[in-house]
C-alpha positions in Angstrom: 20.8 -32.0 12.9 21.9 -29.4 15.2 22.5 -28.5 18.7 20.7 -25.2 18.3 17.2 -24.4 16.5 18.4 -21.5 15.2 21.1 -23.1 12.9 20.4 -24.4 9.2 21.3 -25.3 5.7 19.9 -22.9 3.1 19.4 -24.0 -0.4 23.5 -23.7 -0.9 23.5 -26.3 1.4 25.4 -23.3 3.4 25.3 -23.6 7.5 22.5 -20.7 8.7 22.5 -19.0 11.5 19.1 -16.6 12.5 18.4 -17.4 9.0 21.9 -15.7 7.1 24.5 -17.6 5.5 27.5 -17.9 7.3 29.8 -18.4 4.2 28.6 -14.6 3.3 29.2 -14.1 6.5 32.8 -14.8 6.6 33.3 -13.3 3.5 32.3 -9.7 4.7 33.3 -9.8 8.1 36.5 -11.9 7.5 37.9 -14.5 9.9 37.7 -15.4 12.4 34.2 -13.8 14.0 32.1 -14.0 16.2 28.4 -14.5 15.2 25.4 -14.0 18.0 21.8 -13.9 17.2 19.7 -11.5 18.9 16.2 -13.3 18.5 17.9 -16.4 20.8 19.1 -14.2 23.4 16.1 -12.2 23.8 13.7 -15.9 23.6 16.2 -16.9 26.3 15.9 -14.0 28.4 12.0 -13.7 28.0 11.7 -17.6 28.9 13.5 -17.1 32.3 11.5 -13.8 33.2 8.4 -15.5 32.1 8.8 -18.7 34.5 10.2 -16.6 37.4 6.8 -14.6 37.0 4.8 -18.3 36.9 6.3 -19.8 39.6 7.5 -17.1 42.3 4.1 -15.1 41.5 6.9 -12.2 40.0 8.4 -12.0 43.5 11.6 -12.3 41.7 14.2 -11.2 39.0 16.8 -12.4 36.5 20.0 -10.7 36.2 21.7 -11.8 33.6 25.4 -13.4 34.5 27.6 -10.7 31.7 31.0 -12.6 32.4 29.6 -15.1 29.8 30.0 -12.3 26.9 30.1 -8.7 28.3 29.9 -5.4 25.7 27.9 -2.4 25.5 25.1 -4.2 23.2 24.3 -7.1 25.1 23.9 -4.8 28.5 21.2 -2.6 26.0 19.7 -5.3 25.1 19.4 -6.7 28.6 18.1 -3.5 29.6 15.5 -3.7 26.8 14.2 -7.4 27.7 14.1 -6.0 32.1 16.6 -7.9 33.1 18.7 -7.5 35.8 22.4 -8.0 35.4 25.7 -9.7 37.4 29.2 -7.7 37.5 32.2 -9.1 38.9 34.7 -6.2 38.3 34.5 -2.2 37.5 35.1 -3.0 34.0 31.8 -5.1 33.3 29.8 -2.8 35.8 31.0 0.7 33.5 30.2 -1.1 30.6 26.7 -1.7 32.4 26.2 1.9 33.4 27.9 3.1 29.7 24.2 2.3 28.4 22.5 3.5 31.3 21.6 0.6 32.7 19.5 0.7 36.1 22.3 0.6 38.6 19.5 -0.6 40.9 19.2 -3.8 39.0 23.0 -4.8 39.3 24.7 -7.0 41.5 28.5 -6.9 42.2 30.3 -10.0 42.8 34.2 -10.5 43.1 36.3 -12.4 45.7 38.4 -9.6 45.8 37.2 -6.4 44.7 39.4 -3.5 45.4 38.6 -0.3 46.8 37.9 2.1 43.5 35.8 -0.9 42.2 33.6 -0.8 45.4 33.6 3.1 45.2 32.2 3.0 41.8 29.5 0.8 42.9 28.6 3.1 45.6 28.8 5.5 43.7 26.1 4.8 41.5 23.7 3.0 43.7 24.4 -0.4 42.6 21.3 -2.5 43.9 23.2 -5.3 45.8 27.0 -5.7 46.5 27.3 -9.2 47.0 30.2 -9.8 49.9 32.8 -12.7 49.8 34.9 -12.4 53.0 35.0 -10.4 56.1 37.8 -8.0 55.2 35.5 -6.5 52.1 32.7 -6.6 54.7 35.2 -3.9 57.0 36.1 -2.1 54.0 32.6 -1.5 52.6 31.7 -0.2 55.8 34.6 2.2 56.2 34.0 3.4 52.2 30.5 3.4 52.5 30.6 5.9 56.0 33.0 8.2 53.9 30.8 8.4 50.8 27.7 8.7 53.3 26.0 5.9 51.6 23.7 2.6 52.6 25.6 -0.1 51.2 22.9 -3.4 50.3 24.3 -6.3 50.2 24.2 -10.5 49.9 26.3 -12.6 51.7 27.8 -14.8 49.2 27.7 -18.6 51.3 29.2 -22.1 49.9 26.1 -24.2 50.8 28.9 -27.4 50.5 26.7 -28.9 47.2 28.2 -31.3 44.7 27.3 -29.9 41.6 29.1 -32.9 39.2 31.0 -30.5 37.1 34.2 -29.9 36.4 36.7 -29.1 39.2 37.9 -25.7 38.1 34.2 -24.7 37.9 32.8 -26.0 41.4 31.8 -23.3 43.3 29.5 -24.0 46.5 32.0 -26.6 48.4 33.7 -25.7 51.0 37.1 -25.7 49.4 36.4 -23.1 47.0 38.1 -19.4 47.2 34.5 -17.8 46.8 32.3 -17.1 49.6 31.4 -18.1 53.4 31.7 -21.6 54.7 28.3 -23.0 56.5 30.1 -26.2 58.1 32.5 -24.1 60.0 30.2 -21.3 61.1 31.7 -18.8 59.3 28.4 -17.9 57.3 26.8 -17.2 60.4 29.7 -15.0 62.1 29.6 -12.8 58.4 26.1 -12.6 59.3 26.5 -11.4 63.0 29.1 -8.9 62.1 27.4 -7.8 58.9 23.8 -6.7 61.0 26.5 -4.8 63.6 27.5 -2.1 61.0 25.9 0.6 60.7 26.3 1.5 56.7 25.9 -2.0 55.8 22.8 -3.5 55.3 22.2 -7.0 55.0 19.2 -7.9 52.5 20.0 -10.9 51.5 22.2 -14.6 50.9 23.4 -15.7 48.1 25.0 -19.0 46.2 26.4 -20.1 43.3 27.4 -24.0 43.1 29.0 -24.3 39.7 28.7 -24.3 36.3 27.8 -26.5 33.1 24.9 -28.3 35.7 22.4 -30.4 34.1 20.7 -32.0 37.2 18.2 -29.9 38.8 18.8 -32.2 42.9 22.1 -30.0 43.4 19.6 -26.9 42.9 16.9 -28.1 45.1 19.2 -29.1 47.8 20.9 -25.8 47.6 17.5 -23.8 48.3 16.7 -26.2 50.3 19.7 -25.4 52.6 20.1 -21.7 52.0 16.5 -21.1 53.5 17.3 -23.4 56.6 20.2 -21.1 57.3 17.9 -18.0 56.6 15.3 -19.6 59.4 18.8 -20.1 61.6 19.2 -16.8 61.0 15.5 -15.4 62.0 15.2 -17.8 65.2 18.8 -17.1 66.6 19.1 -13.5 65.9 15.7 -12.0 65.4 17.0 -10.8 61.7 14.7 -11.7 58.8 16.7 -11.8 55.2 14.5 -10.9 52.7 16.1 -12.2 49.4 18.1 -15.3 48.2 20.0 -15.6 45.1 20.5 -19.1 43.9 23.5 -18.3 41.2 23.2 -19.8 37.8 25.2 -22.4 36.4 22.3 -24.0 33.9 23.9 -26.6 31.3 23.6 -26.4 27.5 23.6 -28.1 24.7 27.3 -28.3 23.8 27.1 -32.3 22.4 24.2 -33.4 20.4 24.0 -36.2 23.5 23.5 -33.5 25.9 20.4 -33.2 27.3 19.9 -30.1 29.4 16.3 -29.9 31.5 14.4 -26.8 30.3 14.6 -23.6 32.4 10.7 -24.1 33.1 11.8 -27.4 34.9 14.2 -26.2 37.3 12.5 -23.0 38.2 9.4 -25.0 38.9 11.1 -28.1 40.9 13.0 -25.8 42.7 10.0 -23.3 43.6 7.9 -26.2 44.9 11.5 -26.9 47.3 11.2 -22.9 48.4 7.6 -22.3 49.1 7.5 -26.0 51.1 10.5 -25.0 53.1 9.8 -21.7 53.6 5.9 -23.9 55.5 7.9 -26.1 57.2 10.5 -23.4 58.3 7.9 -20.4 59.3 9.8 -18.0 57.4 8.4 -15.7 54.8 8.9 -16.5 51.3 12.1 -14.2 49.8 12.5 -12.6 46.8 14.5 -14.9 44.4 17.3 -14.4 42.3 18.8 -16.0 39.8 21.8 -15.4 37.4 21.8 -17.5 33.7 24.5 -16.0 31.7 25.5 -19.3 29.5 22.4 -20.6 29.2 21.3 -17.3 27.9 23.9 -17.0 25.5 25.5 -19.9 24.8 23.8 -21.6 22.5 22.8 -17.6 20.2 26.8 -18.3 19.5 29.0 -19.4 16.9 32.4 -18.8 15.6 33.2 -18.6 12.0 37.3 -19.6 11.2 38.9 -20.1 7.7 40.7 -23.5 7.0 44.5 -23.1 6.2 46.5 -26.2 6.6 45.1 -29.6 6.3 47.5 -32.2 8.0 47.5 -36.2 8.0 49.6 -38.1 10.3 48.8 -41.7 9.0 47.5 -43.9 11.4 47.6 -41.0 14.2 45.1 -38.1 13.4 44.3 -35.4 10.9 45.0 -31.4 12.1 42.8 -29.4 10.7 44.4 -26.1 11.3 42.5 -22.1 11.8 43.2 -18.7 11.4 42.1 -18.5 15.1 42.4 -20.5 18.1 43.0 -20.5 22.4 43.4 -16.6 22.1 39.1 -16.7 21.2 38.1 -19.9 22.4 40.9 -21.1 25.5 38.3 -23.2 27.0 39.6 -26.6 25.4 42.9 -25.4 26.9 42.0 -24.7 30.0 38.6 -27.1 30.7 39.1 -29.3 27.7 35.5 -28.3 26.8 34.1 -30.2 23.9 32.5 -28.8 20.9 30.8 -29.9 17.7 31.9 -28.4 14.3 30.3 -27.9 10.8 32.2 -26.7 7.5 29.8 -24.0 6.9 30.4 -24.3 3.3 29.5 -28.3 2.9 27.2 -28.0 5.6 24.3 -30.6 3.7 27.3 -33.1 2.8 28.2 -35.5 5.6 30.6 -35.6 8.4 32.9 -38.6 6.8 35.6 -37.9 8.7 37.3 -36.9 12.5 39.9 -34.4 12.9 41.8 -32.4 15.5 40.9 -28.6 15.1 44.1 -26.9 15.4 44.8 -22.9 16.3 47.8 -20.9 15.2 49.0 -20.5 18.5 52.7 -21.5 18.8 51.4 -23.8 21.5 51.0 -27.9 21.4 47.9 -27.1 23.4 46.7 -24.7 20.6 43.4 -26.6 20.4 39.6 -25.8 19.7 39.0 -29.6 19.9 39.8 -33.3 19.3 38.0 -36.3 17.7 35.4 -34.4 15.9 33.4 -35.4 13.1 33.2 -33.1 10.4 33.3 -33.1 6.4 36.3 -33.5 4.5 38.3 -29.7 5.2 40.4 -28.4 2.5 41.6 -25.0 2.6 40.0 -22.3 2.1 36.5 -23.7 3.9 34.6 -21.9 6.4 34.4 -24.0 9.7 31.7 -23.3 11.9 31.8 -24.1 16.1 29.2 -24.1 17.8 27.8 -22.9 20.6 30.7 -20.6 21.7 28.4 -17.4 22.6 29.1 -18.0 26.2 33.0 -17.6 27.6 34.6 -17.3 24.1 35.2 -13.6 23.2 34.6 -12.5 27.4 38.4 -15.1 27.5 39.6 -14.1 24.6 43.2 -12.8 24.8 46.1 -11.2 23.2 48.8 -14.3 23.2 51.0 -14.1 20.2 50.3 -11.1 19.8 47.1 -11.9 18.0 44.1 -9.1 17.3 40.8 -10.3 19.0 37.9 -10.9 16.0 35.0 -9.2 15.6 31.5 -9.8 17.4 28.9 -9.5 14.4 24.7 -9.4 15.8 22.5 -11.4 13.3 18.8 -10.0 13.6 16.1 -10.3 11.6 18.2 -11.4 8.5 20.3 -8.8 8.7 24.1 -8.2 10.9 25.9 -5.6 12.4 29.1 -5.3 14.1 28.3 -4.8 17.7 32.6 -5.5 18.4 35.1 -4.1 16.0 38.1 -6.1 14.9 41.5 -5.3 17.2 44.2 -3.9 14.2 47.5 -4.4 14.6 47.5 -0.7 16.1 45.4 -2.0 19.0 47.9 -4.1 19.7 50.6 -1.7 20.6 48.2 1.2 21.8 49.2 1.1 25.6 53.0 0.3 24.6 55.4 2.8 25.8 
């Protein structure tokens, strides 16, 4: 019945989620909220970590991807499950090290990362700074000779895959503003200038190709082509990289017709691609990398809203209008991202009718979907949509002048705040 098997219907006929009823829920937390359930994230996280150690014989590690919902609580729970994690700005690498989280297990991405955010990462002995262009490759070195540090990094290289996604989240083409073109050669002139520095050290490559992917062939030919680059490397300048990071960018279940492959899948298709290439190549087999951040949260989300307005335009479409909106969920704004909805309050009745969820932005735009089924809405009902734990509250924003909701943390049948509420205090806290 649902997209995720932690959602149900309890004996109210009430939508569940981690086995507590969202209508009580929404009555003690208030609307709109964020709802993430611990168990999920951990089976998520334990289920990557558990095929990398299958399939790469534990040469390898996870870091989880924290743009998809960054806070102090999901970077301790991260460090609890041995993860390693992805940053890509100071803010979501001193939330990291807030909670003491091994600076050794981060990577730093960013296309443009300025000069305090790459002093904080040397600072701290970030594991890997992953480099985007030639200018941070000059400015790490001249940073990293002032604060007397070795500065490991990963070359970040468009490997020019079609991934099939969306536009706006193709990464690993060669008309992308992240990362080192292989067509032209300038991968391998980053790589020629990077081994010439002397407090740079170049450990390893790494790629991302998109996001939302659900066929495994643009990951296998991106390993594939990211290890014949390595052997390019190794025969034409004698300099053996010793890890590659293959991004994430694993679909979920957002539709009840999609149909994501399981992690174990990919990780195994794509190891047998590796470890033949590496044969055929004569290169040593690198440490892999990989960085699930949606995949790992997406699905452990919901958001909770309360119904206000109910609107009928005969013959044209039904509004169903929130007390939230594109200031916590923009991505039907911006991506036109599709979701599926429940009343979480008539969850066991059926979904008789299709409606246009509607925010309270003063924006046309203001939507969190169109044409989606759901039970007859009245105000006053709780509406549940699902599978938002991934680039909802980490996108959330401010517009209207609107207070960011809660993140609550189901566990074990019981919740917690792990994000306050903004109050209209928050608001004008920085206003002068």
């Amino acid at each position: 019945m649902f997209l995720s098997k932690n959602l149900g219907v309890n004996e109210d006929g009430h939508l569940t989620i981690g086995g507590v009823d969202c209508v009580k829920l929404a009555k003690e937390y208030a609307t709109p909220v964020y709802v993430m359930d611990e168990a999920l994230i951990r089976e998520n996280c334990r289920n990557f970590k558990s095929s990398i150690e299958k399939f790469y014989d534990k040469n390898g590690l996870v870091c989880y991807a924290s743009k998809a919902f960054c806070c102090k609580e999901i970077c301790r729970i991260m460090k609890e499950e041995d993860m390693g994690l992805d940053v890509v700005s100071g803010g979501e690498l001193f939330t990291a090290l807030s909670v003491g989280f091994p600076a050794a297990k981060i990577c730093f991405h960013g296309n443009n990362k300025t000069d305090d955010e790459i002093t904080l990462a040397l600072s701290h002995g970030v594991g890997r700074i992953v480099v985007d262009n030639f200018s941070e490759l000059e400015r790490l070195e001249n940073l990293s000779s002032k604060l007397r540090k070795k500065a490991n990094i990963m070359l970040r290289v468009k490997p020019g895959i079609d991934a099939h996604t969306h536009d706006f989240i193709k990464t690993g083409q060669i008309d992308s503003k992240f990362g080192l073109a292989l067509e032209t050669g300038e991968a391998f002139e980053a790589v020629k200038y990077a081994i010439s520095l002397e407090n740079v050290i170049l450990k390893g490559l790494h790629c991302h190709i998109g996001s939302q992917i659900f066929d495994i062939e643009p990951f296998e030919l991106a390993a594939k082509v990211m290890l014949e680059f390595m052997a390019k490397i190794s025969n034409e300048l004698s300099y053996s990289i010793s890890e590659l990071n293959l991004g994430g960018g694993f679909g979920i279940k957002y539709l009840s017709e999609h149909d994501p492959a399981p992690y174990e899948a990919y990780m195994e298709r794509v190891s047998k691609v590796i470890k033949q290439s590496c044969k055929e190549l004569d290169i040593p087999q690198p440490f892999v990398m990989i960085e699930p951040g949606r995949s790992i949260v997406g699905a452990a989300g919901i958001t909770l809203y309360t119904v206000g307005a109910v609107k009928e335009i005969p013959g044209v479409r039904t509004y169903v209008s929130v007390d939230g909106g594109m200031c916590d969920n923009p991505r039907y704004a911006l991506y036109r991202s599709q979701y599926e909805a429940v009343l979480a309050n008539k969850a066991s009745d059926p979904k008789d009718t299709v409606v246009t969820i509607a925010g309270k932005c003063c924006e046309s735009g203001d939507l969190i979907g169109e044409n989606i089924p759901l039970q007859k809405a009245e105000p006053g009902d709780i509406i549940a949509v699902l599978a938002t734990g991934a680039y909802n509250y980490s996108m959330s924003s401010n517009y209207n002048r609107i207070a960011k909701p809660p993140v609550v943390m189901v566990s074990k049948g019981n919740s917690k705040v792990i994000v306050k509420r903004e109050t209209l205090d928050d608001l004008i806290r920085n206003d002068l």
